[in-house]
DSSP file (Angstrom, degrees, kcal/mol; ACC not computed):
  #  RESIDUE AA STRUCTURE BP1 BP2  ACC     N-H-->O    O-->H-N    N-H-->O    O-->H-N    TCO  KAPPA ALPHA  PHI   PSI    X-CA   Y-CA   Z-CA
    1    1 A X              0   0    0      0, 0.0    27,-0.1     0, 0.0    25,-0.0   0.000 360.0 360.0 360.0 149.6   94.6   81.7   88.1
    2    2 A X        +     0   0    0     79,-0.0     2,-0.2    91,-0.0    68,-0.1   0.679 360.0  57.6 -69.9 -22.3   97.4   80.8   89.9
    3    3 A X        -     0   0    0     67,-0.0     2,-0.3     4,-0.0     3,-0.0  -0.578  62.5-174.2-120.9 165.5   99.7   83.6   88.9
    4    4 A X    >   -     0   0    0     -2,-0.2     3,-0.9    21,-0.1    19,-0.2  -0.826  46.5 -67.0-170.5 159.6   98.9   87.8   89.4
    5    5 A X  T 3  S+     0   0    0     -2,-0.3    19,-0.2     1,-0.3     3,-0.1   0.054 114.6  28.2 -52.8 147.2  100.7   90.7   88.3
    6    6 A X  T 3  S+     0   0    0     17,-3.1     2,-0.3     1,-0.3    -1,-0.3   0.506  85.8 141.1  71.4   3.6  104.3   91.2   90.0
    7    7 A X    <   -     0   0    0     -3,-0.9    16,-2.6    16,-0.2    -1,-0.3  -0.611  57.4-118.4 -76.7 155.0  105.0   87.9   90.7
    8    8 A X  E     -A   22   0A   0     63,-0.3     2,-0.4    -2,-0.3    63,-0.4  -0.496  39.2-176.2 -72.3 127.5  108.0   86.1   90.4
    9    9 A X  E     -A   21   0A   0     12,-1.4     2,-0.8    -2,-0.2    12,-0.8  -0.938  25.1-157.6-150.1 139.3  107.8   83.3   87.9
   10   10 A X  E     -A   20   0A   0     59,-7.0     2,-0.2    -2,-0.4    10,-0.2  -0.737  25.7-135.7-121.6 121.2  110.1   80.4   86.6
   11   11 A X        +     0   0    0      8,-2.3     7,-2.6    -2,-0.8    57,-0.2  -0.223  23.7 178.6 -64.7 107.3  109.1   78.8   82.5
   12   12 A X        +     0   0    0     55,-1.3     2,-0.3    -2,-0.2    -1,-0.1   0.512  54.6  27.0-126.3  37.1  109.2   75.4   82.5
   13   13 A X  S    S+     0   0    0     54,-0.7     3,-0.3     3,-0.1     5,-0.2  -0.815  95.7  45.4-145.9 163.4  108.3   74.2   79.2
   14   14 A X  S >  S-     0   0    0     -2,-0.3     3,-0.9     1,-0.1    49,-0.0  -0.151 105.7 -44.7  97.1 169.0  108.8   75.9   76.0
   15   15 A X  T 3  S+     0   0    0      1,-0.2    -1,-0.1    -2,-0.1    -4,-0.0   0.775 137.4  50.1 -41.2 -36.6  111.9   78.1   74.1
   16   16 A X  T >  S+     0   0    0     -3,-0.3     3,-1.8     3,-0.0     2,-0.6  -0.148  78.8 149.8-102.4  37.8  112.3   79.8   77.5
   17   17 A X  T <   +     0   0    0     -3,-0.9    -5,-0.2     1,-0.2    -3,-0.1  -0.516  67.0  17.2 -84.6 143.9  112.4   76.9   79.7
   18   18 A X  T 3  S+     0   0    0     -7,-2.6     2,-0.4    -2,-0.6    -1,-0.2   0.231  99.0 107.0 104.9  -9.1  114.5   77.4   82.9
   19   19 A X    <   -     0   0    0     -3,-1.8    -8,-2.3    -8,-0.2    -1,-0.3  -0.745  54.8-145.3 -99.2 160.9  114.7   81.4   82.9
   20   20 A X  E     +A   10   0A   0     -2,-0.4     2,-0.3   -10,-0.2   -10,-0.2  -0.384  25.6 152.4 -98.6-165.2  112.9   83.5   85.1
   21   21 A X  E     -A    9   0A   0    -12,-0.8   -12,-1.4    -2,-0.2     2,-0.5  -0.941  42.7 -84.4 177.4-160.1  111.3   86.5   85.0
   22   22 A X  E     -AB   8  36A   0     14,-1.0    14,-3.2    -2,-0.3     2,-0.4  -0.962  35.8-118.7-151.1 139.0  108.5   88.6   86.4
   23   23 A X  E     + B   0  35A   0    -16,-2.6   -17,-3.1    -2,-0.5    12,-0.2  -0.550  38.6 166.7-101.7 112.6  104.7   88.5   85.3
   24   24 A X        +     0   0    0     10,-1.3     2,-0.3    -2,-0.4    -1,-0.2   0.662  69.7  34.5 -99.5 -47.7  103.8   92.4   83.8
   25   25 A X        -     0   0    0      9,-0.2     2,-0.3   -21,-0.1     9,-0.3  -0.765  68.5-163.5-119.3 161.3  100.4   91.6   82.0
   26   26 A X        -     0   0    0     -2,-0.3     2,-0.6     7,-0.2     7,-0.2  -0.971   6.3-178.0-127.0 109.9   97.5   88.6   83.3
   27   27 A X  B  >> +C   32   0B   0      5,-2.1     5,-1.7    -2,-0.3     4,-0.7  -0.784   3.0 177.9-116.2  99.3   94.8   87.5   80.6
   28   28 A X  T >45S+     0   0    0     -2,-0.6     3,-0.8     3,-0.2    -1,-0.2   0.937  81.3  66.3 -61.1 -43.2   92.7   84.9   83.0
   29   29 A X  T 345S+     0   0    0      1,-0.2    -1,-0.2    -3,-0.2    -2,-0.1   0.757 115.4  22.0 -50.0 -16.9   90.5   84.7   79.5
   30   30 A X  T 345S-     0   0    0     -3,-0.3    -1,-0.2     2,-0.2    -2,-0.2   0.394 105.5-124.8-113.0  -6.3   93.4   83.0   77.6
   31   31 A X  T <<5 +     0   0    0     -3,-0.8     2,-0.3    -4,-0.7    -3,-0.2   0.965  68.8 141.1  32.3  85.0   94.9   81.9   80.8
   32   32 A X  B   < -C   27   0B   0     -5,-1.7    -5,-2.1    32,-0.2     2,-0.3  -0.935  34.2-169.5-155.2 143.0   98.0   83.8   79.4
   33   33 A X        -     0   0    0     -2,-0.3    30,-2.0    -7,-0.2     2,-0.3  -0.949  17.0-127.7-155.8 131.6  100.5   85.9   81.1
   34   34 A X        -     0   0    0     -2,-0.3   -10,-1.3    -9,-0.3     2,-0.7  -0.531  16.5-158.8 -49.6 120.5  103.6   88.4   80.0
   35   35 A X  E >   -B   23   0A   0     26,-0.3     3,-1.5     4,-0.3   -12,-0.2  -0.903  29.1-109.2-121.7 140.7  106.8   87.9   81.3
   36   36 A X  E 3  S-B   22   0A   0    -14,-3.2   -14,-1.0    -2,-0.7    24,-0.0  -0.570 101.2  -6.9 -77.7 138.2  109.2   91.0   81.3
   37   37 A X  T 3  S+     0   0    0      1,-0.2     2,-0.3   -16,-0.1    -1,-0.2   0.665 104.7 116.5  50.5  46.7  111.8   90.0   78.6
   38   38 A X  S <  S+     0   0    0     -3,-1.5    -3,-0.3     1,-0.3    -1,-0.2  -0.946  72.7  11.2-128.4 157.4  110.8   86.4   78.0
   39   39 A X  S    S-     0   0    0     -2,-0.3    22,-1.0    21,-0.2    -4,-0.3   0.689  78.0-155.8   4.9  96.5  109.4   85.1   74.4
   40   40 A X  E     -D   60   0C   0     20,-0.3     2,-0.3    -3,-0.2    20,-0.2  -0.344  10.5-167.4 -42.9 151.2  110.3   88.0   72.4
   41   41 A X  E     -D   59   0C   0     18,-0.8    18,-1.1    -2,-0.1     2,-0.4  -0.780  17.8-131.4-141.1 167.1  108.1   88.2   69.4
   42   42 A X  E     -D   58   0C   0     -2,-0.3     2,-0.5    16,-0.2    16,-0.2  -0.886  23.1-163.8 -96.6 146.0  109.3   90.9   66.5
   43   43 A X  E     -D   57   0C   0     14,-1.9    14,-2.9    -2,-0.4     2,-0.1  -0.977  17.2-137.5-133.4 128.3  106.7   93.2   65.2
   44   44 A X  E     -D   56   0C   0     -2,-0.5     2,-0.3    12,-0.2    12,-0.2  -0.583  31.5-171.6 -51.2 139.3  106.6   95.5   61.9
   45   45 A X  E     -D   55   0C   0     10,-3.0    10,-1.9    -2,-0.1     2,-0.5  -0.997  19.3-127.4-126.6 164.9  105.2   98.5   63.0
   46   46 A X        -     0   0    0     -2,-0.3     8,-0.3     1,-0.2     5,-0.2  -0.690  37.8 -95.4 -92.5 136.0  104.2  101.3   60.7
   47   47 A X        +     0   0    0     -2,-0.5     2,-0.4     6,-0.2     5,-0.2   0.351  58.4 151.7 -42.0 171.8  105.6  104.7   61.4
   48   48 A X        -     0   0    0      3,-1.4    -1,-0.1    -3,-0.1     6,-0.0  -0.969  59.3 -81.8-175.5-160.5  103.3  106.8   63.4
   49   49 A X  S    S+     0   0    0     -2,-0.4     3,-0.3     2,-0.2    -1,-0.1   0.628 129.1  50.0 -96.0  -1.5  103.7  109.9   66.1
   50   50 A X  S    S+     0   0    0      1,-0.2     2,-0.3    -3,-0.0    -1,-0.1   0.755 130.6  18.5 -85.3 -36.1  104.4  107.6   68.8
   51   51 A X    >   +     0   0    0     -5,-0.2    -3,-1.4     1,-0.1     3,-0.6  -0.707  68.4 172.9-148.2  82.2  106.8  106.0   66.8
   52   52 A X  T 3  S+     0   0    0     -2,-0.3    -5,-0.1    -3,-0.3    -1,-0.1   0.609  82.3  49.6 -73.2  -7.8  108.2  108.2   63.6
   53   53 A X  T 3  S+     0   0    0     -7,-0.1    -6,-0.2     1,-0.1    -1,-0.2   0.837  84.0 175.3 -82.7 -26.5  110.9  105.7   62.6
   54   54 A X    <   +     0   0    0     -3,-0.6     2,-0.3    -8,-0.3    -8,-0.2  -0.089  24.3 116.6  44.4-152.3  108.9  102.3   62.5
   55   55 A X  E     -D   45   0C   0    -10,-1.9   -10,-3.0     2,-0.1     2,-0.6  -0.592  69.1 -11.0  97.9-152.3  110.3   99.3   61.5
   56   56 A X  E     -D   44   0C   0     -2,-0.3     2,-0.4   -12,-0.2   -12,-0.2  -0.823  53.9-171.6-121.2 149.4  110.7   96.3   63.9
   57   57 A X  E     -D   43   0C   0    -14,-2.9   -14,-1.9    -2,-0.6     2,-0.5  -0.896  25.3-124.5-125.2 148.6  110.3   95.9   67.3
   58   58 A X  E     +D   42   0C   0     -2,-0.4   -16,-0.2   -16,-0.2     2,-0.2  -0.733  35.1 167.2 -94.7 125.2  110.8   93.5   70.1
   59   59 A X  E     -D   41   0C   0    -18,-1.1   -18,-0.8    -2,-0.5     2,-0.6  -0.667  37.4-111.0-106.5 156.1  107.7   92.8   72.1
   60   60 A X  E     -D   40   0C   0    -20,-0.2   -20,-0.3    -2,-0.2     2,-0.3  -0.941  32.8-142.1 -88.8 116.8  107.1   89.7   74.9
   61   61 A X        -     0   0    0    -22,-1.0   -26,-0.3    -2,-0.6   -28,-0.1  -0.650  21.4 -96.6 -48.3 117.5  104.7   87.4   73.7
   62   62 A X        -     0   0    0     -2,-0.3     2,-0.3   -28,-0.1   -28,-0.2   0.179  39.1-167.5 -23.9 141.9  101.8   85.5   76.2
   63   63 A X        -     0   0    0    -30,-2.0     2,-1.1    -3,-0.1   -30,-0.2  -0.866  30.6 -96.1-152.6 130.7  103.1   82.2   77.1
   64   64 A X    >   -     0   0    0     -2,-0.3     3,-1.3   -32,-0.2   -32,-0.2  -0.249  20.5-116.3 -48.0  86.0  100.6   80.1   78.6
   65   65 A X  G >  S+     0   0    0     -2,-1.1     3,-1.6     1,-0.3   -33,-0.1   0.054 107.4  62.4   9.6 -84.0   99.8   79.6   82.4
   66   66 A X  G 3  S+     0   0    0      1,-0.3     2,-1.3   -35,-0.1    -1,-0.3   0.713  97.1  59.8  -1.9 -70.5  100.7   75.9   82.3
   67   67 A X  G <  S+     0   0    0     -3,-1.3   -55,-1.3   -56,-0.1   -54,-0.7   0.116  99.4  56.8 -93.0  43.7  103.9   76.7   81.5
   68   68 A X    <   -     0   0    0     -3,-1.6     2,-0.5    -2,-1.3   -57,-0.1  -0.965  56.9-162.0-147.2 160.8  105.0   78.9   84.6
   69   69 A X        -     0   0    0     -2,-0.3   -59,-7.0    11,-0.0    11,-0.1  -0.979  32.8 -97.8-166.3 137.3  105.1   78.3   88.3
   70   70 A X        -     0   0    0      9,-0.6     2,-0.4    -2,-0.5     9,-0.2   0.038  28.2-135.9 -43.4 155.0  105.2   80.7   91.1
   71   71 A X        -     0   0    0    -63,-0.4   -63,-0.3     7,-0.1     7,-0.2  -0.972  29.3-124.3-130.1  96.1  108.9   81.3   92.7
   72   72 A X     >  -     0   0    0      6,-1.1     4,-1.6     5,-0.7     6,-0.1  -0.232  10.0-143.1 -50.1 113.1  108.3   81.2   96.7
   73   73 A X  T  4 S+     0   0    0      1,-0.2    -1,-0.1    -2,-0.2    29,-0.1   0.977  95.3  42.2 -51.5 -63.1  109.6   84.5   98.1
   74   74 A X  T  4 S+     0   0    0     27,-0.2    -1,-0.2     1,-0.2    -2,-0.0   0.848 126.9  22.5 -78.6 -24.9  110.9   82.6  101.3
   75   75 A X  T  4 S-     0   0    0      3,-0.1    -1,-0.2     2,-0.1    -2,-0.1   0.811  95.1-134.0-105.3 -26.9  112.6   79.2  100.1
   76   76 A X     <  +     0   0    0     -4,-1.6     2,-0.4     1,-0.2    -3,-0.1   0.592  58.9 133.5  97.4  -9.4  113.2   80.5   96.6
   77   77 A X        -     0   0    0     -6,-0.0    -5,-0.7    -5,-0.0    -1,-0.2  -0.765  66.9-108.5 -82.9 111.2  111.9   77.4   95.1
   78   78 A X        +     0   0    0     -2,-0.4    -6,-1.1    -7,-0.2    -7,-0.1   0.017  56.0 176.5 -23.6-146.7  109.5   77.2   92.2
   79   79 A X        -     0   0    0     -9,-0.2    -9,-0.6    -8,-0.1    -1,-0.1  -0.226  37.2-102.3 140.6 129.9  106.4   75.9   93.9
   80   80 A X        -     0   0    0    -11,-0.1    16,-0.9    -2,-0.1     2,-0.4  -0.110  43.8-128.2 -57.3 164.0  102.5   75.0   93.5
   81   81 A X  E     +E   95   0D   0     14,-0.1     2,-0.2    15,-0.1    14,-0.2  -0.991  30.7 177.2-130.0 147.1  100.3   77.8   94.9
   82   82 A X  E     -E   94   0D   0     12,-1.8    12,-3.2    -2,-0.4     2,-0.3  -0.811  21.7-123.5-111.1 164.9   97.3   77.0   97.4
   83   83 A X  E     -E   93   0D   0     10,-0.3     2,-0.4    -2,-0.2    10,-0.2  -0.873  15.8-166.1-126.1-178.7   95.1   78.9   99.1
   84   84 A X  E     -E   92   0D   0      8,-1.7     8,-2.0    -2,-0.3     2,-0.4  -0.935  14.4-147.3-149.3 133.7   94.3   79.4  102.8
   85   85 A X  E     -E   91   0D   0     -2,-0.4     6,-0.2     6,-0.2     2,-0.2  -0.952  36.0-145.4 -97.8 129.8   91.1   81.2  104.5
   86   86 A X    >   -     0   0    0      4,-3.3     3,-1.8    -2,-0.4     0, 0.0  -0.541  28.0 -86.5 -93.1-173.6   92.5   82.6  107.6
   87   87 A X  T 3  S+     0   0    0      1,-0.4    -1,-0.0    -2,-0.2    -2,-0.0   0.851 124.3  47.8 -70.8 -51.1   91.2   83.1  111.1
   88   88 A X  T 3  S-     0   0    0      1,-0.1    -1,-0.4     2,-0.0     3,-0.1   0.575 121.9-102.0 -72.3  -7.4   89.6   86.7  110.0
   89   89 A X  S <  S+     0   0    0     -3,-1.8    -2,-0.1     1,-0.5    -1,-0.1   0.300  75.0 141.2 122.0 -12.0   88.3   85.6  107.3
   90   90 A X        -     0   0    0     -5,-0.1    -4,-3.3     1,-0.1    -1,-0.5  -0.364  47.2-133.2 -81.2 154.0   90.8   86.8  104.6
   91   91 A X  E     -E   85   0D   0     -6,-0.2    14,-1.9    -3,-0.1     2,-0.3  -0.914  32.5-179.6-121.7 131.2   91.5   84.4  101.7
   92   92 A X  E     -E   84   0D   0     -8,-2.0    -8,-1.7    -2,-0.4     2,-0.4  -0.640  28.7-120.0-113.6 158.0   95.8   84.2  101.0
   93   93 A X  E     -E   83   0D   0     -2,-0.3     9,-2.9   -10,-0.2    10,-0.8  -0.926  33.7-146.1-112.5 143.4   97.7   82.4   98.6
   94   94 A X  E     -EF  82 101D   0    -12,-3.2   -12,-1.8    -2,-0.4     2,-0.4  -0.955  22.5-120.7-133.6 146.0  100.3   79.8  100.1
   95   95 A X  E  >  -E   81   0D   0      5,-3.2     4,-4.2    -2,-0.3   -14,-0.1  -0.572  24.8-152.4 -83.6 122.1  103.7   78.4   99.2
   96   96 A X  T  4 S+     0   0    0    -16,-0.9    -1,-0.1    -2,-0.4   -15,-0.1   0.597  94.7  56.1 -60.3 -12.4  102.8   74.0   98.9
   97   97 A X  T  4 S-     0   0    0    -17,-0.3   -18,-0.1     3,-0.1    -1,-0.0   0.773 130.7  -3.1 -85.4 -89.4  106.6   73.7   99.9
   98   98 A X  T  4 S-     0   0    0      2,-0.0    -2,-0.2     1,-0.0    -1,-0.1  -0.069  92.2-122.0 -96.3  21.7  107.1   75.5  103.0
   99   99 A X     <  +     0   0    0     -4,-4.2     2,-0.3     1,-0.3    -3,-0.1   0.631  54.8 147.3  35.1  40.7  103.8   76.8  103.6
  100  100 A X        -     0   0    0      1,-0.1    -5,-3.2     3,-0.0    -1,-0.3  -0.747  48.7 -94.7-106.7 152.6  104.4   80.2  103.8
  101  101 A X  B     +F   94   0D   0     -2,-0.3    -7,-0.2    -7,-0.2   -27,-0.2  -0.397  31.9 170.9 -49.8 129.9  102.2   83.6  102.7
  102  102 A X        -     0   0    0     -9,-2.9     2,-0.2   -29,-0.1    -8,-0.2   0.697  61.7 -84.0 -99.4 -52.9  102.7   85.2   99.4
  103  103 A X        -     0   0    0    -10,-0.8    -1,-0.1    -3,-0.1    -9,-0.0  -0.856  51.5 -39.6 156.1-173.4  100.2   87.0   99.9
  104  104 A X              0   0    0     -2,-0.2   -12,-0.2     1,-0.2   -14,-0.0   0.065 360.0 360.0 -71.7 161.0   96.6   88.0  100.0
  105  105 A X              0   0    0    -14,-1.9    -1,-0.2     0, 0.0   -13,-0.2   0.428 360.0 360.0 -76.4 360.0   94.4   87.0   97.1
């Protein structure tokens, strides 16, 4: 997958297109990713001892890999991700715009 935890990420299809946000959960099996406070879902939940009030609650919903792209720490631009074997042998991910590190894979 293109995307990993603690990245920067900008939606660009879908209910949330055009905000960003920052990628908390990765499911490479659904090719699916969490973005803190993007597609909200409500959920009933049933009281419990974690949670003695119930009721409903606002969750983030998966929203599918396709419809997110990397935000280059140095130009700041949304951006394809590549990757790069360097000289020692470590394998990096790189910004398609300006060819810079984001960092290692």
């Amino acid at each position: 997958m293109h995307l990993k935890k603690g990245d920067n990420v900008l939606v660009i299809a879908g209910k949330e297109k055009g905000k960003k946000g920052r990628v908390l959960l990765v499911s490479p099996t659904n090719n699916r990713a969490i973005v803190e406070a993007l597609n909200m879902a409500t959920h009933h939940e049933r009281p419990s001892r974690r949670g003695p009030q119930g009721g409903l609650v606002q969750k983030e919903a998966p929203i599918h890999a396709s419809n997110l792209m990397v935000v280059c720490p140095k130009c700041g631009k949304p951006v394809r991700v590549g990757r790069v074997y360097l000289e020692d042998g470590s394998k990096v991910r790189v910004c398609k715009k300006c060819s810079e590190i984001i960092d290692q894979v």
